[in-house]
C-alpha positions in Angstrom: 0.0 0.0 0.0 1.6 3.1 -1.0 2.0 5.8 1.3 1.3 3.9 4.0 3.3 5.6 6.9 3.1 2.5 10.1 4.6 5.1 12.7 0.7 6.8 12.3 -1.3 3.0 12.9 -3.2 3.3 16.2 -1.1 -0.1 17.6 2.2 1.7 17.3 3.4 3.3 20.6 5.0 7.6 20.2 8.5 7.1 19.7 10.4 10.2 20.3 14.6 11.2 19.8 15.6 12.7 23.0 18.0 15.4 22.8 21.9 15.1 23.6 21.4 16.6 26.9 18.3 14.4 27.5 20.4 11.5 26.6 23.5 12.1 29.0 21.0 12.8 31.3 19.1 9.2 31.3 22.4 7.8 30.8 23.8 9.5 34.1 20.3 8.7 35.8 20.8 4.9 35.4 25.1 5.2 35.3 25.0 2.7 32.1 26.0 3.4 28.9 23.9 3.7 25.4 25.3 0.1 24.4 23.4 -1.2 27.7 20.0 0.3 26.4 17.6 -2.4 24.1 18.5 -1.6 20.5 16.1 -0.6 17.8 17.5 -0.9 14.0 17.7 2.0 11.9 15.3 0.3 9.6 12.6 -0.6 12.1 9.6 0.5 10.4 8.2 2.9 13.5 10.9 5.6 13.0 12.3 5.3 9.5 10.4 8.8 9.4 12.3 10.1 12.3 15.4 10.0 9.8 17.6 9.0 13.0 21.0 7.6 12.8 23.2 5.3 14.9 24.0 6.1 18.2 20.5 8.0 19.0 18.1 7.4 21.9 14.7 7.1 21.7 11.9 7.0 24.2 8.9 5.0 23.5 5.7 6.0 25.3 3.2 3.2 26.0 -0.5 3.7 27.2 -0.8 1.1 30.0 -4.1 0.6 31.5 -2.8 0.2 35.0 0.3 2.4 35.1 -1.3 5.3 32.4 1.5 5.7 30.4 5.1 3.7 30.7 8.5 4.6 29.0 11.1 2.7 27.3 14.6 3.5 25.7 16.1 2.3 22.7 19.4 3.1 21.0 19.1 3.1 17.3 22.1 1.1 15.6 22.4 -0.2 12.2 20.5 -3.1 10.6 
């Protein structure tokens, strides 16, 4: 289907790119390092959109019906 962007479906959780200072911060917050984060490919189909590149941190809002709303992280690395 053409033009079909997935990142819009109604199943697909807000995925954001936190800024460098947002990033150091988190990092700090938990003392790890981006490697230690869950990884999320470059190609994944919910932020080729976003036009992000290796190395970048998103945060990825869920609606939970007991906690409201829960974040994850996820460094973006190739393939």
């Amino acid at each position: 289907m053409k033009g079909f962007n997935v990142s819009k479906h109604v199943l697909v959780p807000k995925h954001k790119k936190l800024a460098d200072s947002e990033k150091k911060e988190l990092l700090e917050h938990f003392n790890i390092s981006e490697m230690d984060l869950p990884k999320i490919s470059v190609e994944d189909a919910a932020i080729t959109e976003m036009k992000l590149k290796p190395g970048d941190v998103v945060k990825v809002t869920r609606q939970s019906s007991t906690a409201g709303e829960s974040f994850y992280y996820r460094v973006v690395v190739n393939g």
